[in-house]
C-alpha positions in Angstrom: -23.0 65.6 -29.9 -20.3 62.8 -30.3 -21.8 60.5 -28.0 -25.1 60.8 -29.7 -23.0 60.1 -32.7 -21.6 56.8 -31.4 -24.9 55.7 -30.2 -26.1 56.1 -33.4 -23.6 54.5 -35.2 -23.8 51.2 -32.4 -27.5 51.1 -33.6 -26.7 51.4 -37.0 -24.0 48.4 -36.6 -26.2 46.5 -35.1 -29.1 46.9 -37.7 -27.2 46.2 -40.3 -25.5 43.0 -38.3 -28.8 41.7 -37.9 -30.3 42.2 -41.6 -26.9 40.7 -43.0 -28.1 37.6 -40.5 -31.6 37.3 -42.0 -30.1 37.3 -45.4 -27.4 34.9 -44.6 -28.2 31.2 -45.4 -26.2 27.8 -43.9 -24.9 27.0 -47.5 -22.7 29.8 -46.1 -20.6 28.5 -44.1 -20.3 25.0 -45.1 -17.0 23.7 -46.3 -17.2 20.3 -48.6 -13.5 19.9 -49.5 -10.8 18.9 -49.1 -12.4 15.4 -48.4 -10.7 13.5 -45.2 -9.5 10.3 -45.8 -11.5 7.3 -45.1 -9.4 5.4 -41.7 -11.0 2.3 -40.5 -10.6 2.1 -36.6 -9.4 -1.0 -35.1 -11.9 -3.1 -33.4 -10.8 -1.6 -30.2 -8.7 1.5 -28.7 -5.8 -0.6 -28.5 -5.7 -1.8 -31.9 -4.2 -0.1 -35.0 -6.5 1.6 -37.8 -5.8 1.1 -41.3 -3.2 3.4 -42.0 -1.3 2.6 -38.9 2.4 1.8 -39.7 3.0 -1.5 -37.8 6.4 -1.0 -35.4 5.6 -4.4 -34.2 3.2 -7.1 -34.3 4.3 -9.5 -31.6 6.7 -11.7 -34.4 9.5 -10.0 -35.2 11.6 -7.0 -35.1 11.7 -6.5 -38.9 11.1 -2.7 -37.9 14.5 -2.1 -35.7 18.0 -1.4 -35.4 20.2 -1.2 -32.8 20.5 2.5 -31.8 24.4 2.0 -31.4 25.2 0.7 -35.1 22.4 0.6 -37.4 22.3 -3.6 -37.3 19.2 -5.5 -37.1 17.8 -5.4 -33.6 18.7 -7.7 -30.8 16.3 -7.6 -28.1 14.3 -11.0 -27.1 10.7 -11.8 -29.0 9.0 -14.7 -27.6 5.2 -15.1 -27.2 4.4 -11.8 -28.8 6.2 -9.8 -26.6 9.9 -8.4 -26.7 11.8 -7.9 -23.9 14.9 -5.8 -23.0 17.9 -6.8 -24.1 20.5 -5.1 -21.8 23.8 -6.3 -23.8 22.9 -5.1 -26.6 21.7 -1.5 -25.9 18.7 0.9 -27.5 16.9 -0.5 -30.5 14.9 2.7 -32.9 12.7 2.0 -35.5 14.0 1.9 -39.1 11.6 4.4 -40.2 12.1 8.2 -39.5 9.1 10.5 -38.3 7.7 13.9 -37.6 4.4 14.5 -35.8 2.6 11.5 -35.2 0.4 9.2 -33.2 1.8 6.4 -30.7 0.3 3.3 -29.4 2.4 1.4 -27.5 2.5 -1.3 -24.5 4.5 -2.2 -22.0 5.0 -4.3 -18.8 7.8 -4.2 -15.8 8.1 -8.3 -14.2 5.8 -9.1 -11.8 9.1 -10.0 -9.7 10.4 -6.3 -10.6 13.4 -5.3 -7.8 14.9 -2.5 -7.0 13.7 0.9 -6.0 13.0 4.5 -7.6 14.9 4.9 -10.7 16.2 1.1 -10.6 13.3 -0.2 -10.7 11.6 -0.8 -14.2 13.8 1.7 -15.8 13.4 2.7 -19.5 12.4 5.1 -22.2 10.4 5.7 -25.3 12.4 8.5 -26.6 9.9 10.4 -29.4 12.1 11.4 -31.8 15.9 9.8 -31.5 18.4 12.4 -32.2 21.7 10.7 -31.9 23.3 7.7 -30.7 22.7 6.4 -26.5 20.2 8.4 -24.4 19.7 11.5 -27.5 15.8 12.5 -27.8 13.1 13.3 -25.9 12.0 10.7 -23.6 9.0 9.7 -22.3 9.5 8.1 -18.9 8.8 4.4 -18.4 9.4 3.2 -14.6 7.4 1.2 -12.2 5.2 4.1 -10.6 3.4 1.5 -8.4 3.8 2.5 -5.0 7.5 3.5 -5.8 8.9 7.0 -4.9 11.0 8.7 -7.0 11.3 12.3 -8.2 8.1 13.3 -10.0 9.7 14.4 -13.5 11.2 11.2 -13.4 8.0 9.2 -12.5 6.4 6.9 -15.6 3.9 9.4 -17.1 6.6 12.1 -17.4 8.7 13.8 -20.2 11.6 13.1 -18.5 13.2 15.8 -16.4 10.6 18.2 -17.6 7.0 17.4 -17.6 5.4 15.7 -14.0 2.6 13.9 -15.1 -1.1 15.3 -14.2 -1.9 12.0 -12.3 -0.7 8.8 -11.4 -2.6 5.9 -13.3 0.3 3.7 -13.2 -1.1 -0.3 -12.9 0.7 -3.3 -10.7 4.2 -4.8 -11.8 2.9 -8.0 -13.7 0.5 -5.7 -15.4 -0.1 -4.7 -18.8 0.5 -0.5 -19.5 -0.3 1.5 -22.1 0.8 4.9 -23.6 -1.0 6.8 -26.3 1.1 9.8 -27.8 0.2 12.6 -29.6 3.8 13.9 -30.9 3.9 17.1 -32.5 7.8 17.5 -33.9 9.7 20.7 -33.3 10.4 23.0 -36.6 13.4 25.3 -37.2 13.9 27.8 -39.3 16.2 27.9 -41.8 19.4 29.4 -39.4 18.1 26.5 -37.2 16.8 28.3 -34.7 13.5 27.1 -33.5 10.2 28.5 -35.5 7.7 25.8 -33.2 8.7 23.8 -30.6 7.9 20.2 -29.9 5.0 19.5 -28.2 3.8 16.1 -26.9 0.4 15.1 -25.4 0.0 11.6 -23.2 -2.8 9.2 -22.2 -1.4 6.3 -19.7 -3.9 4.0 -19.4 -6.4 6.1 -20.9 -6.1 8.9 -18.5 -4.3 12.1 -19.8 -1.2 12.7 -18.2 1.2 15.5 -20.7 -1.8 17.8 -22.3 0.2 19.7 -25.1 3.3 20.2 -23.0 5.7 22.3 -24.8 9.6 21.0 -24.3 12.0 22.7 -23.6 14.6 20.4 -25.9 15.8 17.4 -26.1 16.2 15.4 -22.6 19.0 16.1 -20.9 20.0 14.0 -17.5 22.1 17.2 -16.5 21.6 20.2 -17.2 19.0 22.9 -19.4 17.9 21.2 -22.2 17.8 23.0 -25.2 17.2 23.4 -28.8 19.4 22.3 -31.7 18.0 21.8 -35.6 17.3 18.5 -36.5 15.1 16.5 -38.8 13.0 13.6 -39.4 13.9 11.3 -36.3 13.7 7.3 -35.8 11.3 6.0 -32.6 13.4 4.8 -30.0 13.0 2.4 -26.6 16.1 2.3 -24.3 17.8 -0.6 -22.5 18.7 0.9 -19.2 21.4 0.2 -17.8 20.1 -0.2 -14.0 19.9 -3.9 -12.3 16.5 -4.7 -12.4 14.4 -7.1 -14.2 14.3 -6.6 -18.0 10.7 -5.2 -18.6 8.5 -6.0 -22.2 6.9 -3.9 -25.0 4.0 -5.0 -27.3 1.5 -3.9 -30.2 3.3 -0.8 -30.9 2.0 1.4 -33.8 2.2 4.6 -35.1 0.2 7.0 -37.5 1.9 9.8 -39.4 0.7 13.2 -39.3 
């Protein structure tokens, strides 16, 4: 008796599932607001839409500090391009962000020396959380044809993400990164309600898909959480002996 009860009900479910289809109409399930914004792309992948914040447009660094002390930056612009300053240390942008999206492009010498991690060596740490090497950092190395430790290989989230492929071009070469940063949030007590997740394209092939870290980098050691805020954009001046390497049309778009 109960299982000609359930059949019965299934076929009643299922009548009534499809007469509530014939009445249903596609007015239904149209949404019509909110309205998105109008954003008009670049002419190109690489360039910025209109409301991309310009980080820096190949004349100045207008938009940049020095990491250690807050003064205007000092790295080297010439030709549209800046290019590491090692004396001076980290540069971070002015501005403070959550999530966002990152264009940005960089370039190791053509004469680059050195090997593995001294070779190339730098960062673009996401969010800046403190003074020196404090973030999370996406790796930026010369990959081409240079061994090194995979989670320390351009491409990676340093120490913790290995990169899904290798698309790394020729020293002398132009790179690019496109970053989808999605910022941690804490809870009030500072523990952590959503960690930071971070998605990378180098050179237009998708290397970090929605990686959840762990924490801020750490060279040593577990990383883990602490509470934090908005946090400035920073690129690092590595202290290893190889050729000072160059950045260019970097913008970002606040989410």
């Amino acid at each position: 008796m109960m299982k000609k009860t359930i059949i019965l009900s299934a076929l009643l479910a299922g009548s009534m599932m499809a007469f509530a289809q014939e009445k249903a109409k596609p007015e239904d399930t149209e949404i019509w607001e909110p309205i998105p914004k109008v954003v008009t792309p670049g002419a190109t992948f690489r360039d910025a839409p209109s409301d991309a914040i310009i980080l820096f447009d190949g004349k100045n660094l207008d938009e940049w500090v020095q990491n250690s002390d807050g003064s205007p930056a000092k790295w080297d612009v010439k030709d549209g391009i800046i290019t590491v300053n090692k004396n001076y240390g980290n540069i971070e942008t002015k501005r403070k962000f959550n999530s966002y999206q990152l264009h940005l492009e960089w370039r190791v010498p053509a004469n680059i020396t050195g090997s593995g991690q001294a070779r190339g060596n730098s960062g673009v740490f996401l969010a800046s959380t403190g003074k020196g090497d404090a973030g999370y950092e996406l790796q930026v190395l010369d990959s081409y044809n240079n061994k090194t430790y995979v989670n320390g290989m351009a491409g990676s989230l340093y120490k913790q993400a290995i990169p899904l492929a290798n698309p790394g071009r020729k020293p002398g070469e132009w790179q690019t990164y496109d970053v989808i940063w999605n910022a941690p949030v804490f809870n009030e007590d500072g523990t952590v309600k959503t960690p930071a997740h971070a998605t990378v394209f180098f050179n237009g092939v998708l290397v970090e898909n929605n990686f959840e870290l762990k924490g801020p980098t750490l060279y040593i050691g577990k990383p883990q959480y602490k509470a934090h805020g908005a946090c400035p954009i920073k690129l690092q001046a590595h202290g290893d002996k190889s050729e000072p390497l160059s950045f260019r049309n970097i913008w970002v778009r606040e989410l």
